[in-house]
N, C-alpha and C positions, 0 to 999 in steps of 0.2 A: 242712605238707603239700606233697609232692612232686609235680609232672606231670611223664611221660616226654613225647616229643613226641609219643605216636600221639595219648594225651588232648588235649594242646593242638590238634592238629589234627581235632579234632572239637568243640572247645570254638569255634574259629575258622568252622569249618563251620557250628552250630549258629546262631552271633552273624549270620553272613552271608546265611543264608535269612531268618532275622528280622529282620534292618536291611533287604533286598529288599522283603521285603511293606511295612515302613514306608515306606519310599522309595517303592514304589509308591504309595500313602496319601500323603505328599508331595505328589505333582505331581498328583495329582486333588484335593488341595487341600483335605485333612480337619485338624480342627482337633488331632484325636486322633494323627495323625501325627507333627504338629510337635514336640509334649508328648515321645510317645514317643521319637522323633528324636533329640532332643538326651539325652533317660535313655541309650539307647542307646548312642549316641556316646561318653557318658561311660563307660559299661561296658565298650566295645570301647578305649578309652582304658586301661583299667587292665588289663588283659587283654594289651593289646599293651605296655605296661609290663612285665609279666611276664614277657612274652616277650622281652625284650632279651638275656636270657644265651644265649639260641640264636639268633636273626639282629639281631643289633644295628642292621643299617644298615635293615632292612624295618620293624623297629620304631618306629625313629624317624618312618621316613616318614608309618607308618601313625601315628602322635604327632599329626605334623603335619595329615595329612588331616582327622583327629579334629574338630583345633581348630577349622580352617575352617567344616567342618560346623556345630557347631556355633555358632560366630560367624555362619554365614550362616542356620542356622533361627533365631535369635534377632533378625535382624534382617533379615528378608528380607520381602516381600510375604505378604499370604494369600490372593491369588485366585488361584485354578486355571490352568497353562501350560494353555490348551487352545488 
């Protein structure tokens, strides 16, 4: 299965309002966030994988980004930045 870029750039849109509302969910400190958070993360990981034969160097970054994420809801605090 093939995506041109308009798909992927709606598949990217799509990932990025829904990591937003998590991430909102994050910092008010739901437990259902964190869960989702890192699912996410990892989705937005393989996705941006995918995406490397069209921006190689964004991809990686967003690689990177991923991980941190990741590594930081898995071992960060659970009470609420308020």
């Amino acid at each position: 299965m093939t995506f041109d870029a308009t798909t992927w750039g709606w598949i990217h849109l799509v990932l990025g309002v829904v990591l937003a509302v998590v991430g909102w969910g994050i910092l008010r400190g739901s437990a259902w966030a964190r869960g989702a958070g890192v699912g996410l993360a990892a989705l937005n990981m393989i996705a941006n994988f995918m995406w490397l034969p069209y921006q190689p160097v964004w991809a990686v970054v967003s690689l990177a980004i991923d991980t941190f994420v990741i590594w930081a809801l898995c071992t960060g605090r659970s009470k609420p930045v308020v």
